[in-house]
C-alpha positions in Angstrom: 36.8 9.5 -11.0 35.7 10.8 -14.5 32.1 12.4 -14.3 30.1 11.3 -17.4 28.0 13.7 -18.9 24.0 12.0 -19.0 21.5 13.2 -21.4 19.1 12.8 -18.4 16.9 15.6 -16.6 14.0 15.5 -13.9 10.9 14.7 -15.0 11.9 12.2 -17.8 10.0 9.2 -18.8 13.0 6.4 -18.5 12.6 3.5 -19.0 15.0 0.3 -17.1 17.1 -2.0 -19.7 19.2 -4.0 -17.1 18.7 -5.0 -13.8 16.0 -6.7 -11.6 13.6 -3.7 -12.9 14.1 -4.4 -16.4 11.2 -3.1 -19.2 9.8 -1.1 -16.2 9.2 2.4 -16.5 9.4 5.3 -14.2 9.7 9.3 -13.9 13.2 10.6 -13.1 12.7 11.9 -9.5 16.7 13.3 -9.3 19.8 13.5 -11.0 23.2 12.7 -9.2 25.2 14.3 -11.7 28.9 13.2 -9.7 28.0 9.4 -10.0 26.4 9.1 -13.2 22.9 8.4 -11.4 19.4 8.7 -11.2 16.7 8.2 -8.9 13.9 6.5 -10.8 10.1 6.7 -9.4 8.8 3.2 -8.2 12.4 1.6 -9.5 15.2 0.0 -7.7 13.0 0.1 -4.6 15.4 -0.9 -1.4 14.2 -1.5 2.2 15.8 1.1 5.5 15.5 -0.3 8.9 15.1 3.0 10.6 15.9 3.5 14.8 13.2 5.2 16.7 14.5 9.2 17.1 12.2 9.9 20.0 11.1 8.1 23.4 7.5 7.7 21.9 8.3 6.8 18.0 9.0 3.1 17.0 11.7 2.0 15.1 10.2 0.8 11.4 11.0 -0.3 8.4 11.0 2.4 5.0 10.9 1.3 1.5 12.6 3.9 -0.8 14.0 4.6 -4.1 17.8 4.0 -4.7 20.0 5.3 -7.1 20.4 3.1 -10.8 23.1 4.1 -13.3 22.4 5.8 -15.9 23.6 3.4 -18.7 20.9 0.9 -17.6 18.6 3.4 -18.8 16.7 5.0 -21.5 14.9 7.9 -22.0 11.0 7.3 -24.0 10.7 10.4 -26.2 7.2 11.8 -25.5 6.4 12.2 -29.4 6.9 8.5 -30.4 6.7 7.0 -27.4 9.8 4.9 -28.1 12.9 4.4 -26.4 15.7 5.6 -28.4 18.8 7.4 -29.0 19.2 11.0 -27.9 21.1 13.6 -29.9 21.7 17.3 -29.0 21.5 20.5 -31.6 21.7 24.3 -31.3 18.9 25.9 -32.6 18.9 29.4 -34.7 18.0 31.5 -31.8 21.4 29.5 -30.0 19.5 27.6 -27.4 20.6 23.3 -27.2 18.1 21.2 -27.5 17.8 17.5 -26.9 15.8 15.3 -29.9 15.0 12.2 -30.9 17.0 10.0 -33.1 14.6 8.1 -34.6 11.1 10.9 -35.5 13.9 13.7 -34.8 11.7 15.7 -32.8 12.6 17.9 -29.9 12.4 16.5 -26.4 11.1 19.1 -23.7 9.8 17.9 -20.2 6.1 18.8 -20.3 6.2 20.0 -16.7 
């Protein structure tokens, strides 16, 4: 299988093009870089009927975040607050960057 390189990273502001989540928008929670996936806080929510592990827990039912491609999504650039294209540059001092298309500033997670 040919791994894709994503533009994606934790903590990214994404937001969901395709899907049964479409126009929502979430934080990137992880990055599955071998299956070209992402878990997306609050997005793609799934259900987990879980078996009780112990004699005095109950068995119960989890709601969690699954993994969503990452073609169905799109990174919001924190300067414009727009989804967009992403580009990558070296700077002078040699470091890669990743920046916005369309105002063509930088995109750094703030945390």
């Amino acid at each position: 299988m040919r791994q894709g390189k994503t533009y994606l990273r934790k903590n990214d502001q994404v937001e969901v093009i395709a899907g049964k989540d479409k126009g929502r928008v979430g934080k990137v929670l992880r990055v599955i870089k071998d299956k070209d996936k992402v878990v997306v806080e609050r997005i793609n929510m799934i259900k987990r009927h879980t078996k009780p592990q112990e004699m005095n827990q109950q068995g119960q039912i989890v709601e969690k975040e699954a993994p969503i491609h990452v073609s169905n999504l799109l990174l919001i650039c924190p300067e414009c607050t727009k989804t967009g294209r992403i580009g990558k540059k070296i700077l002078d001092d040699g470091t890669k960057v990743r920046y916005c298309k369309s105002c063509g500033e930088s995109i750094e997670s703030k945390s």
